[in-house]
ZAMARGU-4260 file (C-alpha; in steps of 0.2 Angstrom, whole numbers, plus 5000, padded with zeros to 4 digits):
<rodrens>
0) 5456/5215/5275 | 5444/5208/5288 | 5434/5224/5289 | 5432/5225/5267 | 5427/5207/5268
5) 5414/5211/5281 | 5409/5227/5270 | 5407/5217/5256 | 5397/5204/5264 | 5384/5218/5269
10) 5383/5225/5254 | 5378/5206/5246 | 5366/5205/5260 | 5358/5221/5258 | 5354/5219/5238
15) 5340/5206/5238 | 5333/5219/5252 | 5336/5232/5240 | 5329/5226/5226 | 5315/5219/5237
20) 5312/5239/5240 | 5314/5243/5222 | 5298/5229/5216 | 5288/5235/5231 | 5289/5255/5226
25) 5292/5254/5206 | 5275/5260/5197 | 5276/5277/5187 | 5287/5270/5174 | 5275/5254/5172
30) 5259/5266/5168 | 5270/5273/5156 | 5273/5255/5151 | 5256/5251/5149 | 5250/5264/5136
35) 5267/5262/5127 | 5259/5243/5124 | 5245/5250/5117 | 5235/5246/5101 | 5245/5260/5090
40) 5260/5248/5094 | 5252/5233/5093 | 5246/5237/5076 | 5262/5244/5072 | 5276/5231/5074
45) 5261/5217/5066 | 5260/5227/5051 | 5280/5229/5048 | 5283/5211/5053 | 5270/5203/5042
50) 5275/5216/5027 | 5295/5219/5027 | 5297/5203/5037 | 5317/5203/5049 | 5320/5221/5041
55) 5313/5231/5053 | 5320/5222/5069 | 5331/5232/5072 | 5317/5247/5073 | 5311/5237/5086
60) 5323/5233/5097 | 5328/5252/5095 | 5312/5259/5103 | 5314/5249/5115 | 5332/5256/5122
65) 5327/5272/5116 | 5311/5271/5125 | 5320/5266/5141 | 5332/5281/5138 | 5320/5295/5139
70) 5309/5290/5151 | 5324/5289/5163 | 5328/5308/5157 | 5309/5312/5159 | 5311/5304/5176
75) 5326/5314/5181 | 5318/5329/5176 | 5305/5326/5188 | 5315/5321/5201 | 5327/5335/5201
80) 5315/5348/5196 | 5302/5343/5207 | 5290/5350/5193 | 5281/5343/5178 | 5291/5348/5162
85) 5281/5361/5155 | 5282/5372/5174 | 5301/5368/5171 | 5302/5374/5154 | 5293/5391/5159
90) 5305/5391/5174 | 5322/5389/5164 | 5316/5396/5146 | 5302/5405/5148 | 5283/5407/5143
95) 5284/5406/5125 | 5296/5390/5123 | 5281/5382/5140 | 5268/5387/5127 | 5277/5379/5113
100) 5277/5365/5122 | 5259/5363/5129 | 5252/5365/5112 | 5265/5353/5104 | 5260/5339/5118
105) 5242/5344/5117 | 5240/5341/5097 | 5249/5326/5099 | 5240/5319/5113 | 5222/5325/5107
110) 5225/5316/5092 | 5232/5300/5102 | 5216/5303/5110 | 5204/5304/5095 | 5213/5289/5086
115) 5211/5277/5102 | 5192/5280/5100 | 5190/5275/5082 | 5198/5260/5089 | 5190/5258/5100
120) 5172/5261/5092 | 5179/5250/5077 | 5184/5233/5090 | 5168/5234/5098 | 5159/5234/5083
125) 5168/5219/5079 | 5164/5211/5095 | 5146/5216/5096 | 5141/5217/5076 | 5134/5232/5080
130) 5141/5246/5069 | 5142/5264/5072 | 5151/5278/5076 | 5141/5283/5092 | 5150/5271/5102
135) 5163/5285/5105 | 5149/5294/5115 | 5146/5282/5125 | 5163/5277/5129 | 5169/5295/5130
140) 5155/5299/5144 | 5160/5284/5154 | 5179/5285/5155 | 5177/5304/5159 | 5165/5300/5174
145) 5176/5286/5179 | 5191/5295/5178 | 5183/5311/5185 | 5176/5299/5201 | 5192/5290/5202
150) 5181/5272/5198 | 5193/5266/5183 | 5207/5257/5192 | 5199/5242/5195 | 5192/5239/5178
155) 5209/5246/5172 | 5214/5232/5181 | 5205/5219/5171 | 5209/5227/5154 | 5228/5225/5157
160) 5226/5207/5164 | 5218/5204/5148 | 5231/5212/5139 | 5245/5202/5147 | 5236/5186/5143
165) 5234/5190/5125 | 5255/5195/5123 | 5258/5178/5133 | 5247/5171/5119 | 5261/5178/5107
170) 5275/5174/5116 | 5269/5154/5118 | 5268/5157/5101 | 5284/5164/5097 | 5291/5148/5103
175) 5280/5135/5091 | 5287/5148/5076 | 5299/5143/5065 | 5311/5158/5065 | 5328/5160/5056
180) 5344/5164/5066 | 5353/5170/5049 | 5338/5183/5044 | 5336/5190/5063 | 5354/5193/5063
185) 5352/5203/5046 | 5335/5211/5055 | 5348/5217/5068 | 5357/5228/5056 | 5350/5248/5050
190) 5343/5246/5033 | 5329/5259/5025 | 5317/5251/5013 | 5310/5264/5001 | 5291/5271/5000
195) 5281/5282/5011 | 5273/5266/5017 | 5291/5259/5025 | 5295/5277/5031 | 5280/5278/5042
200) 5280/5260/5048 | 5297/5262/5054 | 5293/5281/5062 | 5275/5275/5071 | 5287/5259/5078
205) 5297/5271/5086 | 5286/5283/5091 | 5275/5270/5100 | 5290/5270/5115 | 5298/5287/5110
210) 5283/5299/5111 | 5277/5317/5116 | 5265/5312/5127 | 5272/5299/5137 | 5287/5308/5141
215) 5280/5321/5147 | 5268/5311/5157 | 5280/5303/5166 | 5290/5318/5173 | 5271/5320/5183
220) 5272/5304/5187 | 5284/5305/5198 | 5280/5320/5208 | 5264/5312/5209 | 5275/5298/5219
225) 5285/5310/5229 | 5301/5306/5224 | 5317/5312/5228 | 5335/5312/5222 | 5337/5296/5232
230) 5325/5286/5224 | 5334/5290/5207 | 5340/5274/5208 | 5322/5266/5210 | 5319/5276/5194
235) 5332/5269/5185 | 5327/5251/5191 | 5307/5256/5187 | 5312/5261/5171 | 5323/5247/5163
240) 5312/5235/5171 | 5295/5241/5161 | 5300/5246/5145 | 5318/5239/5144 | 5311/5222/5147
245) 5292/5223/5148 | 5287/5234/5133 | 5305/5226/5124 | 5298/5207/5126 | 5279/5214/5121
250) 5283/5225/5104 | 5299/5211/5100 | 5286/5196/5100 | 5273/5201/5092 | 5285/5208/5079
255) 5292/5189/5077 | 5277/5179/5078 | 5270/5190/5061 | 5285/5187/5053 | 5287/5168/5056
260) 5266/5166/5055 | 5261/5179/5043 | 5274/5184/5031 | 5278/5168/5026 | 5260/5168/5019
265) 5261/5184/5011 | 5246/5189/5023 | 5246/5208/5022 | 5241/5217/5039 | 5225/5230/5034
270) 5213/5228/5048 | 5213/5219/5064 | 5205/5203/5057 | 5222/5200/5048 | 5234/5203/5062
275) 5224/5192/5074 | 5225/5175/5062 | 5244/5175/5070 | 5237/5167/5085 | 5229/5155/5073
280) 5243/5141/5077 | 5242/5144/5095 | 5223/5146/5098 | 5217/5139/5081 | 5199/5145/5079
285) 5196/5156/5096 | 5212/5164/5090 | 5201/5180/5083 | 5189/5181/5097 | 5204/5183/5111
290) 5211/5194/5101 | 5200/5206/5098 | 5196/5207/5117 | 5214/5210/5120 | 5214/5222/5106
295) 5199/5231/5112 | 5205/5230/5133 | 5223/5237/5128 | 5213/5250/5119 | 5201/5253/5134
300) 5216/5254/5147 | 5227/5268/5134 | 5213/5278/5131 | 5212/5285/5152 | 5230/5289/5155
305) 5229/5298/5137 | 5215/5310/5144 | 5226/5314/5161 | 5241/5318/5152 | 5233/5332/5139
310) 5225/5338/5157 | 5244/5336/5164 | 5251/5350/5152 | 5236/5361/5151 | 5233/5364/5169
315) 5251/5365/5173 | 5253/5379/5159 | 5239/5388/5168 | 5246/5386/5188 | 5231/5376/5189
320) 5232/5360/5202 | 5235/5344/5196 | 5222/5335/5203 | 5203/5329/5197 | 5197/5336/5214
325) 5203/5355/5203 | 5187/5358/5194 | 5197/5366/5179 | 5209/5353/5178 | 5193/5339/5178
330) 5186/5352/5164 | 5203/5348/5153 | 5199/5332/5156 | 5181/5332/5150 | 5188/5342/5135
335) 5199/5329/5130 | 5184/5314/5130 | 5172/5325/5119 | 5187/5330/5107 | 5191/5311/5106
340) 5171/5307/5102 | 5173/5315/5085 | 5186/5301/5083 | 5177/5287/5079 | 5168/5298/5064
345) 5184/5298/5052 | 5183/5286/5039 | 5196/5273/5036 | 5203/5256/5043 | 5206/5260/5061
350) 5220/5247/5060 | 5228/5259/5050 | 5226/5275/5058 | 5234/5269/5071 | 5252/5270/5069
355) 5250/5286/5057 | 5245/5293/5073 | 5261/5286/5081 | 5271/5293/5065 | 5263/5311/5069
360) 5266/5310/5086 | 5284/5305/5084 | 5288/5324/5073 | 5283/5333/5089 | 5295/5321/5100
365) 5311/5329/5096 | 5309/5345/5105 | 5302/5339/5121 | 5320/5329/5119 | 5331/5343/5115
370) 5322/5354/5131 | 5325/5338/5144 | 5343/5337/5137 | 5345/5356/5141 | 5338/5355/5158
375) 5348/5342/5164 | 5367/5351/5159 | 5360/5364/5169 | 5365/5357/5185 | 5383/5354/5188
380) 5392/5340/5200 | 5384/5321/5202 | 5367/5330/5199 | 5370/5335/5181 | 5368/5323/5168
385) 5383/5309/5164 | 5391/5307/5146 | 5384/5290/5143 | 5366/5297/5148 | 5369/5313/5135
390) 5376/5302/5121 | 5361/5288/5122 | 5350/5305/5125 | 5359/5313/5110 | 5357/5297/5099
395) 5340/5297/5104 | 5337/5315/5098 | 5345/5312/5082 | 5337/5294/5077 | 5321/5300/5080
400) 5322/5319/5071 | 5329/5306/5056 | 5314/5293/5057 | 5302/5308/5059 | 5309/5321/5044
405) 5312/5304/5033 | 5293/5301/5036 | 5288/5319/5032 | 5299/5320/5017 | 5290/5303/5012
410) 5274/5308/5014 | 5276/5326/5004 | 5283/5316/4988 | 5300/5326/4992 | 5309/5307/4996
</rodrens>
């Protein structure tokens, strides 16, 4: 008895130590965090909250779990593999499902890619009054030689403070909003409003956490970290921490604070002008000047980690390194910035097009799913994947092919 009590006094002792560990390595899952609170979802969740209101909550909170799920699979693959997923897919299925994959990952995240830079062109011609579409060029030259030099972290840096202090600005103002208990409560519960316009709002909500690009991105990720089957559980700890509770907190609040501010008002979400008069109660008349820096630093700090990831699938398809020091993999890279500079040339609210590229994205998703799912039964004992991680896998599978065929069949005029 004396020896278990002593046991279980070491094991209290050891876990502030061990999650002490756990904050001072976790990092791969937060990058993945900080694109998945992005413009595309900001714009999203504003959109639903302010035109369906609590009915969409439940959306929300979805991506969020789901969201946590696959990164933790993406991570596991990783881990186990020790290889990116599309060197994994070649290894287990062969070239054609590897080339599958690349091309599926790549249209998705080229046109993640080109979208960003309409918005980004479009907030800074807010910000600056000067309108045009050449803005694009500018900024695709300068994040390609930041990225290609390795000089973005620190003005990464500053973009994502900013970010963070624009979400805290909704969350103090998620706490002045009068919110009904009853209604979120009803939110909570699946329901489907009809029109092509609900089908993709509720697709782009979940594909802003459940998406091609940032799934496979993460299993490089953590190669990139080194880690092992040991550090699975650091994985499990970086992943529920940034987007179980980070990305959950950002997508839930902003998705309240248009409900209780903007839908009230029957203020309908079309541009980014609309969505920022939600800080209005918090920030009154500076409320759309520290939005739209917010808006155009979350879109800044999406757009670089959206070029490494079409470089990701590309070089690894080819055998090619992994690294910007790799001139053909710094080539894919400078591929990705002048593709994304024909962006800000499509016509149309940029407000808008940004979670139809979410929506689009998120009908490419279910097969990077369904190969992670495949990979991990492979293995048999404590490595292979548990029951609960295959049913919250599984569930994500089908959730997602639903919101994603319910959103094509919408936007054919077959639903």
């Amino acid at each position: 008895m004396q020896n278990e009590v002593s046991t279980a006094q070491q094991e209290a002792g050891s876990l502030p130590k061990r999650y002490c560990r756990y904050i001072k390595n976790m990092g791969p899952a937060w990058i993945i965090s900080a694109v998945a609170c992005g413009p595309a979802t900001l714009a999203s969740v504003a959109i639903a909250g302010a035109t369906y209101g609590y009915k969409m909550l439940w959306v929300v909170i979805l991506s969020a779990v789901f969201g946590t799920t696959t990164q933790y699979l993406a991570a596991r693959v990783g881990v186990l593999e020790g290889m990116g997923i599309i060197a994994a897919t070649e290894k287990h299925l062969g070239k054609r499902w590897a080339w599958i994959l690349t091309i599926d990952a790549l249209l998705a995240t080229w046109l993640a890619a080109m979208v960003l830079m309409n918005a980004l062109a479009g907030v800074t011609s807010l910000i600056t009054g000067v309108d045009t579409p050449y803005w694009g060029v500018l900024y695709g030259v300068l994040v390609a030689l930041f990225l290609v030099r390795r000089g973005y972290r620190n003005f990464e840096t500053l973009c994502k403070v900013l970010v963070i202090f624009v979400v805290a600005c909704f969350m103090a103002t998620l706490f002045m909003a009068d919110l009904s208990l009853p209604a979120i409560g009803e939110g909570l519960l699946p329901n489907f409003p009809g029109g092509i316009d609900a089908a993709l709002m509720m697709a782009a909500i979940m594909g802003g956490a459940v998406h091609i690009t940032i799934i496979g991105m993460h299993t490089y990720n953590t190669n990139a970290r080194g880690w092992k089957i040991k550090d699975l559980s650091l994985a499990r700890f970086d992943t529920f921490s940034s987007m179980g509770m980070a990305f959950g907190l950002y997508s839930v609040a902003i998705f309240l604070v248009d409900v209780a501010v903007l839908h009230p008002n029957g203020i309908a979400v079309k541009r980014a002008t609309d969505a920022a008069l939600a800080l209005k109660p918090l920030l009154g008349d500076s409320a759309m000047k520290i939005f739209m820096v917010g808006l155009w630093a979350a879109t800044l700090s999406t757009l670089s980690p959206t070029f490494m990831a079409g470089a990701y699938f590309l070089s690894d398809k080819m055998g090619w390194q992994l690294d910007v020091k790799d001139r053909r993999f710094a080539g894919v890279v400078f591929a990705g910035c002048l593709l994304s500079m024909l962006g800000p040339f499509v016509k149309g609210s940029f407000f808008l097009l940004l979670p139809l590229m979410l929506a689009l994205g998120l009908t490419g998703t279910p097969l990077i799913i369904a190969i992670i799912l495949y990979l991990l039964n492979r293995r048999t004992g404590s490595l292979r994947n548990s029951a609960l991680l295959n049913l919250m896998g599984g569930l994500t599978f089908l959730v997602t092919s639903f919101l994603a065929v319910r959103f094509l069949l919408a936007k054919f005029g077959i639903m």
